[in-house]
Backbone as ProteinMPNN parsed JSONL, in Angstrom:
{"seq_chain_A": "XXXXXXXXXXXXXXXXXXXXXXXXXXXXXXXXXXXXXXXXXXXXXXXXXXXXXXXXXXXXXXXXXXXXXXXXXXXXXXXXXXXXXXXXXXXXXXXXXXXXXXXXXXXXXXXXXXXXXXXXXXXXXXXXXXXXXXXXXXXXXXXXXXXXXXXXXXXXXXXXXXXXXXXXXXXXXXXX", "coords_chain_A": {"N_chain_A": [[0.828, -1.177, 0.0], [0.726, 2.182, -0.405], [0.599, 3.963, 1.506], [2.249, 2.613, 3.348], [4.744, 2.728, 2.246], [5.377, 5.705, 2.792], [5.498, 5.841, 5.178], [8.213, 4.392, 5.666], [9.922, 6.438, 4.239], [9.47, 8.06, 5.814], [10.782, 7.295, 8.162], [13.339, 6.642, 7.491], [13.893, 9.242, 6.773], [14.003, 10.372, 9.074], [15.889, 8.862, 11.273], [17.922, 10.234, 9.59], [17.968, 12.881, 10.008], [17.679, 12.768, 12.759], [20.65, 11.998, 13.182], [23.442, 12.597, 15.652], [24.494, 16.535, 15.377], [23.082, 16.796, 13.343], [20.826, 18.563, 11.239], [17.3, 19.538, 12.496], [14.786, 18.958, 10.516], [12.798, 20.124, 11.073], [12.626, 22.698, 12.329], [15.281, 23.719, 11.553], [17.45, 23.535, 13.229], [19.897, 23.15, 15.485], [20.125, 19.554, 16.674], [21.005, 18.982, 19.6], [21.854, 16.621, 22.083], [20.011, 14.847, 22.229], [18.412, 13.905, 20.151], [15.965, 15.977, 19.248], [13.985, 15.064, 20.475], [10.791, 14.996, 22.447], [9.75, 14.83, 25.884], [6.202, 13.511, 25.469], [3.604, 13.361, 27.123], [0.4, 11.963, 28.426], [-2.499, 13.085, 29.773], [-4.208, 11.896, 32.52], [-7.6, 10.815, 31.984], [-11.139, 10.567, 32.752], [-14.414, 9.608, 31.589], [-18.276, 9.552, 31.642], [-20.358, 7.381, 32.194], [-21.86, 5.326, 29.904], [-20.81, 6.986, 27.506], [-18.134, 5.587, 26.488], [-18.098, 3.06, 27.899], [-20.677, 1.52, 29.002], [-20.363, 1.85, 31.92], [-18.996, 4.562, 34.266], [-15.761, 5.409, 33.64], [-12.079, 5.489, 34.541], [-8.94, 6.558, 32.622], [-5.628, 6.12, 33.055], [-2.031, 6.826, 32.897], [0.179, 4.033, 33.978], [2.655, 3.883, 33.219], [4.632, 6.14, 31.37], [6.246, 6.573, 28.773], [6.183, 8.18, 26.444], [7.373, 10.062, 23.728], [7.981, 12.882, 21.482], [8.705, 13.367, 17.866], [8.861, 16.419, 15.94], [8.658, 16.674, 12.929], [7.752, 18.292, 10.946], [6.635, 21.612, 9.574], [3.269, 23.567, 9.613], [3.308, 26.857, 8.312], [2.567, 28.943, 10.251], [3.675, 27.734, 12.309], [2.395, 25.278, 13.58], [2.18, 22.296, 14.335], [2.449, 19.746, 11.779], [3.338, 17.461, 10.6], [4.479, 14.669, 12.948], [6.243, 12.377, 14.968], [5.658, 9.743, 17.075], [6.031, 7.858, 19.727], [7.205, 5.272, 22.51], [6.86, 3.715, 25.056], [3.89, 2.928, 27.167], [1.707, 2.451, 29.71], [-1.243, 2.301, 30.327], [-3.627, 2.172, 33.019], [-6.743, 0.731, 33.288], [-10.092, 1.755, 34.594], [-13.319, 0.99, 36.415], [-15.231, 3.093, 37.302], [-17.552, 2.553, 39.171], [-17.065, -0.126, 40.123], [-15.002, -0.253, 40.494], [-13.398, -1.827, 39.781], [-10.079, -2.901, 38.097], [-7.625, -2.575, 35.318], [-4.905, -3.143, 33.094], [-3.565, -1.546, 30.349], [-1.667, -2.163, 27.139], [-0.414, 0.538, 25.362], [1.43, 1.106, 23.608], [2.453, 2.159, 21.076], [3.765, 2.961, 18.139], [3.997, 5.607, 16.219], [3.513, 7.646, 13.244], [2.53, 11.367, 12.786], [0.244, 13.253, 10.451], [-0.853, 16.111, 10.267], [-3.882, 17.753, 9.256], [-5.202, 20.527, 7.278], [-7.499, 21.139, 7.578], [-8.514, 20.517, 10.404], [-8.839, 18.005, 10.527], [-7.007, 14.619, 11.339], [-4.561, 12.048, 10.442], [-3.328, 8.55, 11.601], [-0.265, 6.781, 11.347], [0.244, 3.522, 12.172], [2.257, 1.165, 14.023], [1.513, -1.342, 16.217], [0.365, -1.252, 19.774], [-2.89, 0.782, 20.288], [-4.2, 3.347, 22.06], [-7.835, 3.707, 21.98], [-10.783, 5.504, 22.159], [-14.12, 5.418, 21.243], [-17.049, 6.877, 20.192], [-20.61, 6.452, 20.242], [-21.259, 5.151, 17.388], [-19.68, 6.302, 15.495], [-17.229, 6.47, 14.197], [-15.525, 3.49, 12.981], [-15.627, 1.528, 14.815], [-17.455, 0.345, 17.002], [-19.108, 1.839, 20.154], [-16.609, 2.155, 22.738], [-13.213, 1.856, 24.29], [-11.249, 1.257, 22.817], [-7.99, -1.459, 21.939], [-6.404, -1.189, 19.543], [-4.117, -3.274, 17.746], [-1.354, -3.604, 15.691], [-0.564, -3.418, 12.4], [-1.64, -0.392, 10.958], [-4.12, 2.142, 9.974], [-5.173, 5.244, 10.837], [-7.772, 7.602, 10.878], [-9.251, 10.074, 11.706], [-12.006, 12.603, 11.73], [-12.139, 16.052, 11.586], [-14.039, 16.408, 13.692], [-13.177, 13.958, 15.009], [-14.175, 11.421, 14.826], [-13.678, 8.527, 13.834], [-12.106, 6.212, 11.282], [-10.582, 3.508, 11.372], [-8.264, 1.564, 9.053], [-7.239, -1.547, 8.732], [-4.049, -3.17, 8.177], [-3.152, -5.324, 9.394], [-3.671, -6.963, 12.094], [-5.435, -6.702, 15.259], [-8.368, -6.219, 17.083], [-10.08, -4.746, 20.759], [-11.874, -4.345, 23.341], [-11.339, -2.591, 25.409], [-13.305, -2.41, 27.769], [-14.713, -4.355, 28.214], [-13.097, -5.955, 29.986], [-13.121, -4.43, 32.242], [-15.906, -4.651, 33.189]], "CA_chain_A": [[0.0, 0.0, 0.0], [1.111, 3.75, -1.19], [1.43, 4.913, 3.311], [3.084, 1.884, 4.235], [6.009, 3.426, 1.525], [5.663, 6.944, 3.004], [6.119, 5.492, 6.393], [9.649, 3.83, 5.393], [10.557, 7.168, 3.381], [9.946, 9.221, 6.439], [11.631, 6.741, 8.757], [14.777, 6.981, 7.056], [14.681, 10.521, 7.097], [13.918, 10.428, 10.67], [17.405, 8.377, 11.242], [19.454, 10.862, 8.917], [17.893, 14.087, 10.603], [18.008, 12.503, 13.961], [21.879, 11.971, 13.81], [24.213, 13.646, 16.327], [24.852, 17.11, 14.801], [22.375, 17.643, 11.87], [19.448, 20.25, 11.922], [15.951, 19.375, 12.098], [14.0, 19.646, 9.325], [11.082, 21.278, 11.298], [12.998, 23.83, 12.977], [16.44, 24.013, 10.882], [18.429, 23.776, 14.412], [20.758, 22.071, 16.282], [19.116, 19.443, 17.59], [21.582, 18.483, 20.69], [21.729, 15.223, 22.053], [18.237, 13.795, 22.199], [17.906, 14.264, 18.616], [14.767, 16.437, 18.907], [12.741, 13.945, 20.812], [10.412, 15.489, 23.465], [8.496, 13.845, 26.339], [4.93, 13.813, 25.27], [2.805, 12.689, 28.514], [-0.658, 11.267, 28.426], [-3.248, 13.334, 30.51], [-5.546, 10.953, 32.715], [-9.386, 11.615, 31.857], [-12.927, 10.302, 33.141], [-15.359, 9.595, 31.157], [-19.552, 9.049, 32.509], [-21.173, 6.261, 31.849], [-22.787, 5.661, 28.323], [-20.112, 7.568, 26.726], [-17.07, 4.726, 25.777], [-18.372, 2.023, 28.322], [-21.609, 1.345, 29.682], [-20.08, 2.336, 33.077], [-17.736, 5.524, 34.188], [-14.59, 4.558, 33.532], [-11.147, 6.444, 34.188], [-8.043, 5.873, 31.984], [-4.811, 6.961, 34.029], [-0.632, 6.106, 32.364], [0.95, 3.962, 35.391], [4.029, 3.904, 32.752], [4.177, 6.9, 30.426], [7.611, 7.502, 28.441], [6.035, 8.445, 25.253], [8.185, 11.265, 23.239], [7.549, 13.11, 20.093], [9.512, 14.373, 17.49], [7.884, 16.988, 14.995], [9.008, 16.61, 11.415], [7.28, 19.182, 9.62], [5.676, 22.303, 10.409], [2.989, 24.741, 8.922], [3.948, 28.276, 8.459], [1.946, 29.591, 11.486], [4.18, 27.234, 13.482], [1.476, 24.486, 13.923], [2.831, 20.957, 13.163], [2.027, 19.243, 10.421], [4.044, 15.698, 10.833], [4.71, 14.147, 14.102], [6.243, 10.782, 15.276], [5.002, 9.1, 18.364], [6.998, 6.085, 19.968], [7.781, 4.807, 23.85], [6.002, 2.756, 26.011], [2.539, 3.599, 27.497], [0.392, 1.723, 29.913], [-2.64, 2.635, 31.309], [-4.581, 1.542, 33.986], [-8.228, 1.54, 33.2], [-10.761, 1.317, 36.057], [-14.289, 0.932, 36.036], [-15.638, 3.901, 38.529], [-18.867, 2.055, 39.72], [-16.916, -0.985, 40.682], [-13.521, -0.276, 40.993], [-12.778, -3.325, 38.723], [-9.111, -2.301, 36.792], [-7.109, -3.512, 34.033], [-3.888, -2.633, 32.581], [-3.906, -1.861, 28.849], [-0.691, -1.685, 26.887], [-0.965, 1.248, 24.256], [2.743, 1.874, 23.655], [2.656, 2.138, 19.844], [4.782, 3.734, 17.445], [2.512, 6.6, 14.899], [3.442, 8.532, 12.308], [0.532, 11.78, 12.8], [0.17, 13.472, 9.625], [-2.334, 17.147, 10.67], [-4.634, 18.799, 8.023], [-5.234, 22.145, 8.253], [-8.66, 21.408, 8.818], [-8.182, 19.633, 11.895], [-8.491, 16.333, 10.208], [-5.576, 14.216, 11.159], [-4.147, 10.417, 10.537], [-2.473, 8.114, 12.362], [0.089, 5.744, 10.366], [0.862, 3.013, 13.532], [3.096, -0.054, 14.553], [1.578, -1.14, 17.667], [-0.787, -0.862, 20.181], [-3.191, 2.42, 21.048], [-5.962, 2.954, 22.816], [-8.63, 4.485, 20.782], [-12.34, 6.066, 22.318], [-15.092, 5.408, 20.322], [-18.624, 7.335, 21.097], [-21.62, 5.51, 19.852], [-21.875, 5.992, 15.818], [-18.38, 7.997, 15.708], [-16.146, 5.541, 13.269], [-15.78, 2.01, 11.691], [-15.663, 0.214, 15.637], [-18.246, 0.042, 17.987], [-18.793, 2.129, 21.551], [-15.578, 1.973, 23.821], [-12.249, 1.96, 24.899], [-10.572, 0.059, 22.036], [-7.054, -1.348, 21.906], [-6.231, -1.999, 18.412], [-2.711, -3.335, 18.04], [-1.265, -4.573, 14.356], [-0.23, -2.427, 11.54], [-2.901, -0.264, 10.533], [-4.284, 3.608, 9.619], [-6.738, 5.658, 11.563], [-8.03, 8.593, 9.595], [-9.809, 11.223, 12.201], [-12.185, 13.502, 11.076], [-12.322, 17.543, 12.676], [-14.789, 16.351, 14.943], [-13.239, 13.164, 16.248], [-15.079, 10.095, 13.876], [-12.669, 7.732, 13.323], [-12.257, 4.846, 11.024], [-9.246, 1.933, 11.277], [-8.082, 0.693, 7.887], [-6.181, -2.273, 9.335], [-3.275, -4.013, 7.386], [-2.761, -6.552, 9.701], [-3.624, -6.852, 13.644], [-6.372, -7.416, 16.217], [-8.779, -5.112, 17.965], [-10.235, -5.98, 22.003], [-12.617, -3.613, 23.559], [-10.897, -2.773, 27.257], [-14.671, -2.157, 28.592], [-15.317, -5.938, 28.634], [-12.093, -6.371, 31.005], [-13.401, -4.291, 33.862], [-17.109, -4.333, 33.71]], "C_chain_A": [[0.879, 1.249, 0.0], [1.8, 3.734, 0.438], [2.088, 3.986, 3.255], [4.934, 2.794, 3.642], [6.597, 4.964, 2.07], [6.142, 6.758, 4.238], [7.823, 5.192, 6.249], [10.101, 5.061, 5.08], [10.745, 8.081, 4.852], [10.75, 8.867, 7.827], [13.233, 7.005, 8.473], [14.96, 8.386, 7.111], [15.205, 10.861, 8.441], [15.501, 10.31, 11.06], [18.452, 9.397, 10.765], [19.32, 12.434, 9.879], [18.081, 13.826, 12.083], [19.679, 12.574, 14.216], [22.702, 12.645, 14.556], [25.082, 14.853, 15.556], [24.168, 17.534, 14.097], [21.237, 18.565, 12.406], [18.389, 19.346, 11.618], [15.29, 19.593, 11.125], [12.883, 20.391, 9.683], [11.746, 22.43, 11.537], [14.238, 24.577, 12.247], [17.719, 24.482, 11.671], [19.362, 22.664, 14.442], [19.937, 21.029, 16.808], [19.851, 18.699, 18.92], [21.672, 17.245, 20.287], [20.624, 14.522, 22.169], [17.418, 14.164, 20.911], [16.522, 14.786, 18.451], [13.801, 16.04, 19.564], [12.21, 14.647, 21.879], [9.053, 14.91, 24.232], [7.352, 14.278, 25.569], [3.496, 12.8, 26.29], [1.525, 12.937, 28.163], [-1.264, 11.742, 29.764], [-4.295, 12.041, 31.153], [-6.49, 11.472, 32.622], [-9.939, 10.349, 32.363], [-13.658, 10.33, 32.109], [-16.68, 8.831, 31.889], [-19.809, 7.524, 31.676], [-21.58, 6.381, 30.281], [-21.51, 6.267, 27.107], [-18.73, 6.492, 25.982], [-17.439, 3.444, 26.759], [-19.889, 2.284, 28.617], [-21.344, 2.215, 31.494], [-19.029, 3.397, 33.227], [-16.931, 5.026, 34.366], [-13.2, 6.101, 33.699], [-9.962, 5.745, 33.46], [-6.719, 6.807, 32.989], [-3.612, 6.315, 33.774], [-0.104, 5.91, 33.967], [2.485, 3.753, 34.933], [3.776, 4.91, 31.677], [5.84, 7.146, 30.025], [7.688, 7.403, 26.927], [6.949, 10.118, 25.266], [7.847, 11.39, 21.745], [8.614, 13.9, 19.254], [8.586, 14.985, 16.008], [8.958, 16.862, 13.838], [8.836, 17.723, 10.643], [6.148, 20.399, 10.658], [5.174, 23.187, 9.187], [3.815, 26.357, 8.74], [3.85, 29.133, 9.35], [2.668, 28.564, 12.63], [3.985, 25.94, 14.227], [2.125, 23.534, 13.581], [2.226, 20.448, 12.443], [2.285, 17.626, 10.087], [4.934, 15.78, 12.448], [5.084, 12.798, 14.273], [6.421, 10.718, 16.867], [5.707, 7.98, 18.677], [7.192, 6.115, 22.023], [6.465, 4.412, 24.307], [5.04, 3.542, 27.116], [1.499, 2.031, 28.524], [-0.68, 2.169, 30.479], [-3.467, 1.958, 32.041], [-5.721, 1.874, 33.98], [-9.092, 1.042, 34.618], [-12.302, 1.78, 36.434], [-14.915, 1.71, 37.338], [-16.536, 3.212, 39.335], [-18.146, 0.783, 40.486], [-15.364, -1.161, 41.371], [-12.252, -1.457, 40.27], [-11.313, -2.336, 38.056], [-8.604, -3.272, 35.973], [-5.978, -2.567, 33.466], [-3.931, -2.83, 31.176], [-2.703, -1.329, 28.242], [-0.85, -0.542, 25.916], [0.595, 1.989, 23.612], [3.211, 1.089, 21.951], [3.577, 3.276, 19.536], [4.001, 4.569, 16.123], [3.243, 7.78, 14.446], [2.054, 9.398, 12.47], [1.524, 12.898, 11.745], [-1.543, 14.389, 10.067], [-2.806, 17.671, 9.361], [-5.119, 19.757, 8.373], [-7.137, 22.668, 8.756], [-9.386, 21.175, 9.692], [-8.901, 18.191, 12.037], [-7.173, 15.977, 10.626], [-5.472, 12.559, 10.928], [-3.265, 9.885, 10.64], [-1.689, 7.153, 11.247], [0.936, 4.678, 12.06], [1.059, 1.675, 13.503], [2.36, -0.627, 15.896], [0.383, -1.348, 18.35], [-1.5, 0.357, 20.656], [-3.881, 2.072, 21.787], [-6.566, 3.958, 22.067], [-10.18, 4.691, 21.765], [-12.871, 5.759, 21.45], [-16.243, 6.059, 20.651], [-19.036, 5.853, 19.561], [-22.019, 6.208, 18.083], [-20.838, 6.729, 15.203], [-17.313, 7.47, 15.027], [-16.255, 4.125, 13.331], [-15.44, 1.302, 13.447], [-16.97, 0.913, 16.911], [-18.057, 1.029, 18.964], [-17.97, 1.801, 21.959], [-14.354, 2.277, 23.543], [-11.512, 0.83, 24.554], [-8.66, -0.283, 22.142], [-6.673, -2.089, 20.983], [-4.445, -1.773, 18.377], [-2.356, -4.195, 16.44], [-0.563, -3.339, 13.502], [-1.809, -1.963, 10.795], [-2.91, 1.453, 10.52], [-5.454, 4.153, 10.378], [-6.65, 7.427, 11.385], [-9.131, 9.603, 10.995], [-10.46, 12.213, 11.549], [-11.992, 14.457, 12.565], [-13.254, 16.947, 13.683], [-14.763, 14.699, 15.563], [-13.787, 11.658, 15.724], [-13.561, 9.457, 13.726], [-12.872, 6.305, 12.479], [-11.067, 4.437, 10.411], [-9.182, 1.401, 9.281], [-6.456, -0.363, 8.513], [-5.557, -2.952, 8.022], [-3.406, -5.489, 8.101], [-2.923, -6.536, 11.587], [-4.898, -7.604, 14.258], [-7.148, -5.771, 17.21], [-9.577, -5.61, 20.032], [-10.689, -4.302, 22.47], [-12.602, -3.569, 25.322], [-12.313, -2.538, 28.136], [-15.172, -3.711, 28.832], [-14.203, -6.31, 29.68], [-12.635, -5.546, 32.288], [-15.344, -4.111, 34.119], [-17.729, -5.645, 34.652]], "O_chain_A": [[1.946, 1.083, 0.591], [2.994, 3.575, 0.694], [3.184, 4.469, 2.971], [5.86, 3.23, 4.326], [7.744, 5.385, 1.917], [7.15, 7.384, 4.566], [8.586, 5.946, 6.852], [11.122, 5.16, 5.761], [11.786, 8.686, 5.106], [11.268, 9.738, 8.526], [14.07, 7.499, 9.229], [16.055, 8.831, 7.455], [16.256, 11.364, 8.839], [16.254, 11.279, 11.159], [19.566, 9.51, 11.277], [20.301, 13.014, 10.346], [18.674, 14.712, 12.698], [20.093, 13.099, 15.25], [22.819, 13.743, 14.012], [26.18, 14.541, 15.097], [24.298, 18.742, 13.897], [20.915, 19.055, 13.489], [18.441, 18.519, 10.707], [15.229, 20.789, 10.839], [12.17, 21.091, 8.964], [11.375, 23.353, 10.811], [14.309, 25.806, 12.268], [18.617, 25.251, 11.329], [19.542, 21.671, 13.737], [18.96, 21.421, 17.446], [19.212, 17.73, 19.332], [21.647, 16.712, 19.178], [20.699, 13.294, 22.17], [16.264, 14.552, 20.728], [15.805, 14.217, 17.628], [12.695, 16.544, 19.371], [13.127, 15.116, 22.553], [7.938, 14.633, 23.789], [7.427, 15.364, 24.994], [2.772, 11.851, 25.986], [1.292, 14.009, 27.606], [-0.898, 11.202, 30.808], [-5.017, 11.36, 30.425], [-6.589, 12.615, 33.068], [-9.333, 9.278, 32.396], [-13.517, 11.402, 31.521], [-16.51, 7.814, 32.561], [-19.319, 6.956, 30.699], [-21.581, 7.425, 29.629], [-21.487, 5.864, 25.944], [-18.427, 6.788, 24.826], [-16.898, 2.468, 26.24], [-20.264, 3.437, 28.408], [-22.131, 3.002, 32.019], [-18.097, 3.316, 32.427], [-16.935, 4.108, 35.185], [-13.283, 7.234, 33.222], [-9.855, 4.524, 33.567], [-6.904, 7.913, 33.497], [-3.608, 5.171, 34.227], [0.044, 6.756, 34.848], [3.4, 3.53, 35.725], [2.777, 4.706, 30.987], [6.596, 7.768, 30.771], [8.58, 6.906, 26.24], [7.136, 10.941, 26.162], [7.543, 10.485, 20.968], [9.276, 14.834, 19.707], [7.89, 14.307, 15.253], [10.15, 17.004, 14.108], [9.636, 18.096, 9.784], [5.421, 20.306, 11.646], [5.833, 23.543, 8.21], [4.93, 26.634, 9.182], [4.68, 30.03, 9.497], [2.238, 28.601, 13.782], [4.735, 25.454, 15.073], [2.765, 23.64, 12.535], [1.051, 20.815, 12.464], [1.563, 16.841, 9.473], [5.708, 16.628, 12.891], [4.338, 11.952, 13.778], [7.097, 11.415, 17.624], [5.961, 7.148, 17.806], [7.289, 7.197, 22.601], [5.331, 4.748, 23.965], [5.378, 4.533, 27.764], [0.899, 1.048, 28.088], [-0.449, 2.372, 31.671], [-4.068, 1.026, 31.506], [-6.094, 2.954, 34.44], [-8.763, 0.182, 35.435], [-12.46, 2.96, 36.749], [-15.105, 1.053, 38.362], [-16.198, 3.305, 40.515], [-18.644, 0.58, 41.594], [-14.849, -1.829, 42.268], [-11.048, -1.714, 40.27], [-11.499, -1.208, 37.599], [-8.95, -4.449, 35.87], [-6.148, -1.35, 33.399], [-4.231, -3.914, 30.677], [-2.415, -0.174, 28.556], [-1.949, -0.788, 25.42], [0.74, 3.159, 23.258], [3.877, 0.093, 21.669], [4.017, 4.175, 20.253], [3.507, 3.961, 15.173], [3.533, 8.739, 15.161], [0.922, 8.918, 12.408], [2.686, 13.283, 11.874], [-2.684, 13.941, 10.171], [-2.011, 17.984, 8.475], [-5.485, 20.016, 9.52], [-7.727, 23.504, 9.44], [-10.57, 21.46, 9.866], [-9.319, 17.531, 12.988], [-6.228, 16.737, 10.417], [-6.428, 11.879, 11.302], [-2.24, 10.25, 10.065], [-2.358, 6.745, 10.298], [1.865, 5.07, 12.766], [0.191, 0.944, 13.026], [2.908, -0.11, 16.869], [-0.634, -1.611, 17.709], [-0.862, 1.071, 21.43], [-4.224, 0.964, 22.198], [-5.972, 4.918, 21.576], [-10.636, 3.58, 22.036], [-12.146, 5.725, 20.455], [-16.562, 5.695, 21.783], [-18.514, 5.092, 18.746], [-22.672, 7.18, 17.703], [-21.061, 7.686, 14.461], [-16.262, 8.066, 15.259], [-17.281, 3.663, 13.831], [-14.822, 0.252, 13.27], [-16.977, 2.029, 17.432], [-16.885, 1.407, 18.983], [-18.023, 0.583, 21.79], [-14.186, 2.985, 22.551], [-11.163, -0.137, 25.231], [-7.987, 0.705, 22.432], [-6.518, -3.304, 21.108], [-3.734, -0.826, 18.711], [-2.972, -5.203, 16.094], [-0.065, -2.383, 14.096], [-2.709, -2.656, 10.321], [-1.939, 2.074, 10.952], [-6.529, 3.566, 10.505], [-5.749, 8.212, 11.68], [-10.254, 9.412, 10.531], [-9.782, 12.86, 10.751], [-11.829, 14.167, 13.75], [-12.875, 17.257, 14.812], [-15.647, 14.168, 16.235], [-13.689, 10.758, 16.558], [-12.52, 10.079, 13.518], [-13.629, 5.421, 12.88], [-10.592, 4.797, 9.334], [-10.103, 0.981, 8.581], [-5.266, -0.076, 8.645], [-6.225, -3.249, 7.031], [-3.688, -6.539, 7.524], [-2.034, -5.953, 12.207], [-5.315, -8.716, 13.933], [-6.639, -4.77, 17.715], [-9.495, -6.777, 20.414], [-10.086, -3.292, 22.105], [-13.318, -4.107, 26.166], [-12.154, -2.513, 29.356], [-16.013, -4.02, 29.677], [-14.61, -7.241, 30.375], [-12.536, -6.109, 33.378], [-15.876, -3.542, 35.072], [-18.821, -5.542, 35.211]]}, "name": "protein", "num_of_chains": 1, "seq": "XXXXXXXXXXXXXXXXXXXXXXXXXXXXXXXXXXXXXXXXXXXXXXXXXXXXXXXXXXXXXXXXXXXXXXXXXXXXXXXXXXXXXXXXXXXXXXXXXXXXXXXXXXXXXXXXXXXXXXXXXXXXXXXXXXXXXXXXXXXXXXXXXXXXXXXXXXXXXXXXXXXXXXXXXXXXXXXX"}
C-alpha cells in the first residue's frame, strides 16, 4: 500500500535528521543530544457512563515515556508531521466498581495534521482508541487496536481503522 512506503521514506529521514549534529528539518536547528525527541505525557481523563463504556470509567498512564519528534511544520508554526513512539500503559478502572485492568498502548505513529483539523495516524503497535456511539468504523468503547494499521480522524473526532494486519479488544469488557 502507497502509506506503508511513506512510512519507510519518512523513517529513514527520521534516522538521517536525527543523527548527532544535523538540523531538524522542522525547525532548521541544532538538535543536541536527544535528537529532537520530546516527552509527550498522556493526561488521565474520566469519562460518565454511556459515553465509551456502559459504566464511568477512568483511563490513568501507570508507565508513560512516550516522546515526540515533529518533522514538519505549517507556516503559522502548527505541526504538520509528528512521530510518536515509547512505552505507554494505562490503567483503566471501572468507577462504579472499581474493577481495573492494565492496557498496553505503547505504539509507534506517524501523525500526519490537516489544516482542517483532520488528522491520521500511520501506527506499529498498540493504542488505545475512544469510540462514542456511531463515531467511526468500531463500535462504543475503549478500544485497543494493536497490528499495523491507519486511523483517519475527522475535525470532529469520527474515526475509522483501515487495518493491514492486527487485532482489535474492547478494554470495557475487562473491567465491567
Amino acid at each position: 500500500m502507497r502509506w506503508r512506503l511513506r512510512i519507510g521514506a519518512v523513517l529513514a529521514v527520521v534516522l538521517v535528521a536525527t543523527a548527532p549534529g544535523t538540523a531538524s528539518a522542522a525547525t532548521g536547528g541544532d538538535l543536541g543530544g536527544d535528537g529532537g525527541w520530546v516527552p509527550a505525557p498522556q493526561e488521565a481523563f474520566e469519562m460518565p457512563a454511556g459515553a465509551r463504556c456502559d459504566f464511568a470509567v477512568r483511563v490513568r498512564p501507570v508507565v508513560d515515556e512516550v516522546r515526540k519528534l515533529v518533522l514538519a511544520v505549517y507556516p503559522d508554526g502548527s505541526p504538520r508531521r509528528e512521530l510518536y513512539t515509547g512505552a505507554l500503559l494505562n490503567e483503566v478502572t471501572n468507577l462504579e466498581t472499581g474493577v481495573t485492568s492494565l492496557a498496553d498502548a505503547g505504539g509507534s505513529s506517524l501523525v500526519e495534521y490537516a489544516t482542517d483539523g483532520s488528522m491520521t495516524w500511520y501506527v506499529t503497535g498498540p493504542v488505545l482508541l475512544g469510540f462514542r456511539e456511531n463515531a467511526g468504523s468500531l463500535p462504543r468503547g475503549l478500544w485497543i487496536v494493536d497490528g499495523v494499521f491507519r486511523v483517519a480522524f475527522t475535525p470532529t473526532f469520527d474515526k475509522t481503522i483501515t487495518m493491514v494486519h492486527g487485532t482489535t479488544h474492547n478494554v470495557c469488557t475487562d473491567v465491567d
